[in-house]
N, C-alpha and C positions, 0 to 999 in steps of 0.2 A: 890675270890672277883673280880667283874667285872671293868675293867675299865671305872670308870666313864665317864670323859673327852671325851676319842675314842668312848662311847656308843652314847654320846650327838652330838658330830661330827656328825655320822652314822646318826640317826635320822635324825637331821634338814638337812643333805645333801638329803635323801630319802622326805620327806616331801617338798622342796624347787623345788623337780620335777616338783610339780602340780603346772602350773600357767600357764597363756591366754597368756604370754609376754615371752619366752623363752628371754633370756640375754638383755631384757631388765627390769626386775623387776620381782619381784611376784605382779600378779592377780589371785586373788583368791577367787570369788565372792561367797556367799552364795548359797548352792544347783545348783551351777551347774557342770561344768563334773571334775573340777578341784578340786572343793569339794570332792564328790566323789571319785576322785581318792588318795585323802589325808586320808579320812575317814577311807578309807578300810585300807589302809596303819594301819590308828591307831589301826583300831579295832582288826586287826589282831593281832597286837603285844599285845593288851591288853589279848587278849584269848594267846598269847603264855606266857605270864607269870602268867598266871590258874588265871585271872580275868571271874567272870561273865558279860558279856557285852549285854548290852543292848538300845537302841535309844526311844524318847518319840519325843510327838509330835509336836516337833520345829526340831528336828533333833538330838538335842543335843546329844552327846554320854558321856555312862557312862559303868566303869570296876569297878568290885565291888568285893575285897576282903573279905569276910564272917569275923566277930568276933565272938569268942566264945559265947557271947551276944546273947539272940533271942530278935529280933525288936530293935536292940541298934539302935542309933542316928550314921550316918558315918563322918570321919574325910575325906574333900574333898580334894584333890588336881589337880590344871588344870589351863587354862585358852581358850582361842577361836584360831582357826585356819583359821578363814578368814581373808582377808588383805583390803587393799587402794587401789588404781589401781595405779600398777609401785611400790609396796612396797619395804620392805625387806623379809628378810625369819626369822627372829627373834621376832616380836612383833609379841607377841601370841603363836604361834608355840613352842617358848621358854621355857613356862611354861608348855605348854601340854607335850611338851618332859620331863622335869623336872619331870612331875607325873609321866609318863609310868617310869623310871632310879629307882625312889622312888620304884614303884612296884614291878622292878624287884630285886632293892634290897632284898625288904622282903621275897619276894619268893625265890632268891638264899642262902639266911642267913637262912631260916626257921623260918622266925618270924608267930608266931600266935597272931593275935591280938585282943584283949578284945574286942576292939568297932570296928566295917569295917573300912577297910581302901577303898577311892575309888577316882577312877581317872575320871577327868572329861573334854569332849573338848567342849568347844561352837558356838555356832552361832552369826554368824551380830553382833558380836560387834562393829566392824568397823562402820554400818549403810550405808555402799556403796551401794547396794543394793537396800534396802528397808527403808531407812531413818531411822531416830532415834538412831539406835545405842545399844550395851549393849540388843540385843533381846531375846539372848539363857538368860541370867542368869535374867534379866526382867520379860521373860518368866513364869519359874521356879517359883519362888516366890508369880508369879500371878499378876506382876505388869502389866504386859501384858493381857490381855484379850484374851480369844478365840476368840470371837467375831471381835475385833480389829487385831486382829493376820491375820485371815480372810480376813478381806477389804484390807490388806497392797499390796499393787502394785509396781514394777518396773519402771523405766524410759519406759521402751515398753509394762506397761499394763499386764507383766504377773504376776498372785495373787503369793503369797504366797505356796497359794495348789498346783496350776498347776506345779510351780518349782521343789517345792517337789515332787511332783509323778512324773517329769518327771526324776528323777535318782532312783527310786525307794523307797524313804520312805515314811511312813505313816504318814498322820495329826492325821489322825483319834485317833492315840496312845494319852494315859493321858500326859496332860501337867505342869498342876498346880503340886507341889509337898508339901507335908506336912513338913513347916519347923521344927517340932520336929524331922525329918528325919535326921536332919544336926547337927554334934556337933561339927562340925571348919569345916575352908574354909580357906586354904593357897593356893597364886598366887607367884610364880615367873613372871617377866616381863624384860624386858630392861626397863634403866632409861627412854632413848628418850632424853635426855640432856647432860649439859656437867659438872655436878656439882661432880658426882661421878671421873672421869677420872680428873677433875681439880686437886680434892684433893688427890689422888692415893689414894683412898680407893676401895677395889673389891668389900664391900656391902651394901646394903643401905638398912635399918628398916624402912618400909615406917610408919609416923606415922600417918599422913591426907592426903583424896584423895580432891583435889579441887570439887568445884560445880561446875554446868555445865548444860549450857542451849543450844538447837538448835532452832533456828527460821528458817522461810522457808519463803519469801519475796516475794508476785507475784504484778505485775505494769504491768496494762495493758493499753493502749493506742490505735492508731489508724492506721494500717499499711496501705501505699502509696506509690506511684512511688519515686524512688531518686531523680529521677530528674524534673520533673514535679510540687511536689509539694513545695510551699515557704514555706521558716523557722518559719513565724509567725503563717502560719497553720498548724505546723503539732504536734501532739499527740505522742512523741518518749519515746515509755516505754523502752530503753535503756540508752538514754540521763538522764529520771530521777533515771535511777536507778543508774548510774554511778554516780552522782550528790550525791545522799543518803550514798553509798560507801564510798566515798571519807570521809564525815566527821566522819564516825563510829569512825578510832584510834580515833580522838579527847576525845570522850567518855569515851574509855576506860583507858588514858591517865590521862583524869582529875578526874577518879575514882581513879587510884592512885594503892598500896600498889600490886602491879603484877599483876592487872585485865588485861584479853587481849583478842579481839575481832578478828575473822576473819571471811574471807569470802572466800571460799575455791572452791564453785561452783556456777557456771554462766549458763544459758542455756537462751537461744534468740530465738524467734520465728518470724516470720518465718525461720531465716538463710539467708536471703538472701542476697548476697553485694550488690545488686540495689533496695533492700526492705525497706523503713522503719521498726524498730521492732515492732508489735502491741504487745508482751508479754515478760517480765521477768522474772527470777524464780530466786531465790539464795538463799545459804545460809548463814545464819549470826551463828557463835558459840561464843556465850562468857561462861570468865570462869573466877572464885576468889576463893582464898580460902575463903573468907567471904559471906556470903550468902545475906547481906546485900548491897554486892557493885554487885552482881549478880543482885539481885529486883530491883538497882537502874539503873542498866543498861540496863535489858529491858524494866524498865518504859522509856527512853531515844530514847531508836532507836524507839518505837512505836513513840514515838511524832514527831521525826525526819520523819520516814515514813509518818506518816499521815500527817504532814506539808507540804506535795508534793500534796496532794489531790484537784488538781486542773487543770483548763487546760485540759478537756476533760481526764485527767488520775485516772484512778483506783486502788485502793492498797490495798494488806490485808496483815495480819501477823499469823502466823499459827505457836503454838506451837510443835514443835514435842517431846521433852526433854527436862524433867527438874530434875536435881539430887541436892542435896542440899552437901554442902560440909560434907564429911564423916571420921569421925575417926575411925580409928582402934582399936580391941579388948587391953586393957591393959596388960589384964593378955600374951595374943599371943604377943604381943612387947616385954614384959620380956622374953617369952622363948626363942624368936629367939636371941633376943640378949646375952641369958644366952649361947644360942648351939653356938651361935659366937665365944664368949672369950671361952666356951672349946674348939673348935677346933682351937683355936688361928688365926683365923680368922677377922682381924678388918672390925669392920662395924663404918656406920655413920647415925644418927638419919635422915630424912629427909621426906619432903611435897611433894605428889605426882602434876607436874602442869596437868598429863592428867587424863582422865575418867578408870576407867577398871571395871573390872566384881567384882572385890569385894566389890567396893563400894554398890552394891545391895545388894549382902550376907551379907553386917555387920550390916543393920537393921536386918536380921531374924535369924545369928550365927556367932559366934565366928570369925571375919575375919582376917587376916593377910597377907601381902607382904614382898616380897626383892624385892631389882633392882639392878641391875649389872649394869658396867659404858657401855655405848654404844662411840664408838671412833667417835671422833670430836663433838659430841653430836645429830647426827644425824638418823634421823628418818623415817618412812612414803618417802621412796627413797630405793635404788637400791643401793647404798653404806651403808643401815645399816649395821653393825658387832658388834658382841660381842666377846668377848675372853670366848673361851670354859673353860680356864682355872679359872675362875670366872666364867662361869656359873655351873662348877665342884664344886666348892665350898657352891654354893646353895644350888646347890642338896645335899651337907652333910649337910648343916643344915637344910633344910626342911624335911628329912631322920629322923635324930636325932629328930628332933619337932615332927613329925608325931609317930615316936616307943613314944616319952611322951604320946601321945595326945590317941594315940591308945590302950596305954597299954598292949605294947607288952609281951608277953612269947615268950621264946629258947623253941625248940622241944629238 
């Protein structure tokens, strides 16, 4: 029997290499060399525990245990391995390592299983990158477009494509995937809060993932000398954007029941400290478990924005994301919480407040989560941590869930 715990250590310590910020955070941007160097990482270990591996064309990677089944539907387990800039090395990474432990289980126990078992890493869920967000598992599904996959650009203009081929993977591979291919889709994750650690519980049955919308806010104006030109002429697409800013919490304040809005990125043009700004960019994220107080909140900043439309300045509002708040498979919440209480393991029912990749998989299969507590409740930073010792624990119930789900036979 493998030590779980030391295996999970090992991984996330090998994985946590790849990042643009040595001891200042993980970065770990979408296709690029840090990508890459995580990838290879993964895929290797996926082929060292007799997985079929293979990459489609978003990048995503998948290890693919055979069931006895011909063309059975697979039980998925994964999550993404890219970050935030300055992250931790646990949201995402976490889950992905959780699947490869899962696999190697079954290959060191000799389980054969009925239906595949397979392990999955994703892409851009983050959306640091290329905006949006949730793009590998998006993707997949087809909620993503080729087409639109295509146009997606960087902060510096480079596509999608170019990225990709510059570390060597293929667009060109199939990307949509046939959802009868899918018979569950379990994620491990960090909580990202402090709900789990409040209550000294190690596991949390995620029941509802919040909704969750991205807006991307441009104000354009009139850039001029600092000094030169007066207050009453000048066109400052910074001034209103800061202006707009400011009153967002209100909104989501008076929306109420734990809606919450942020604004996470700024970008100014020209840059310059003796410039007026002629352009802004930013974004706005709101999120509720109610999908009703999400509608009601961008019907609100749009008004809010366009109420600035004036004074020589320009605004628009541009969709990037929209997910509607998503429940969880019933039947997958009883099992995990069935492999809980046998492993004597306590868990606690709970609402996820962030986005992840299963909220996409549980329109088209069976979806399921845990969350482990994260200390202090801390996220998206450089002091994330989890206790291996709970994320050990996962992986036995996600282990147990998957031999259900798979149907396994002993050799």
């Amino acid at each position: 029997m493998i030590d779980i715990q030391e295996r999970i250590e090992k991984h996330l310590q090998e994985i946590s290499k790849y990042t643009s910020t040595p001891n200042k955070g993980t970065t770990r941007l979408t296709y690029s060399q840090e990508d890459l160097g995580a990838r290879t990482y993964i895929k290797e270990k996926m082929d060292e525990y007799g997985l079929k591996v293979h990459e489609d064309g978003f990048g995503n990677i998948f290890g693919k245990m055979d069931g006895v089944l011909q063309d059975a539907p697979s039980v998925l387990i994964g999550s993404h391995f890219d970050s935030v800039p300055h992250g931790g090395n646990y949201d995402g990474p976490a889950g992905v390592v959780a699947g490869l432990v899962v696999a190697e289980l079954f290959s060191k126990n000799q389980l054969i299983p009925k239906y595949p078992l397979e392990i999955i890493a994703l892409v851009e869920e983050e959306g640091t990158r290329f905006g949006g967000g949730l793009m590998g598992s998006r993707g997949i599904v087809g909620l993503l477009s080729e087409q639109d996959f295509y146009r997606l650009k960087d902060k510096d203009g480079i596509s999608t494509v170019e990225a990709m081929e510059k570390i060597g993977l293929d667009p060109s591979l199939p990307k949509r995937r046939d959802w009868k291919s899918m018979k569950a889709y379990l994620e491990l994750h960090i909580e990202q809060g402090p709900i789990l650690e409040e209550k000294n519980i190690p596991i949390g049955v995620v029941e509802t993932i919040v909704g969750l919308t991205q807006l991307e806010i441009t104000v354009e104006g009139q850039a001029g000398h600092a000094g030169t030109t007066p207050m009453e002429h000048r066109a400052d697409a910074l001034v209103t954007s800061a202006k707009i800013i400011a009153e967002l919490p209100t909104i989501a304040m008076e929306e109420g029941e734990g809606s919450v809005i942020t604004v996470g990125s700024v970008e100014v043009f020209p840059n310059g400290a003796n410039v007026i700004p002629k352009k802004t960019v930013f974004s706005v994220d709101i999120r509720s478990g109610k999908e009703e107080h999400v509608q009601n909140m961008i019907r609100k900043v749009r008004e809010l924005v366009y109420s600035h439309n004036q004074n020589n300045i320009r605004l628009s509002v541009d969709q990037l994301l929209y997910m509607q708040p998503k429940s969880m498979n019933s039947e997958i919440i009883t099992l995990l919480k069935q492999k809980s209480s046998e492993l004597a393991i306590p868990y606690y029912s709970m609402n996820s407040g962030a986005g992840h990749d299963a909220m996409v998989f549980s329109d088209f299969t069976a979806a399921g989560m845990l969350f482990v507590p994260s200390k202090n409740g801390l996220s998206h930073c450089p002091e994330e941590w989890s206790d291996s010792r709970d994320l050990a624990n996962a992986v036995q119930i996600l282990y147990e869930a998957a031999k259900n789900l798979t149907e396994v036979e002993v050799k």
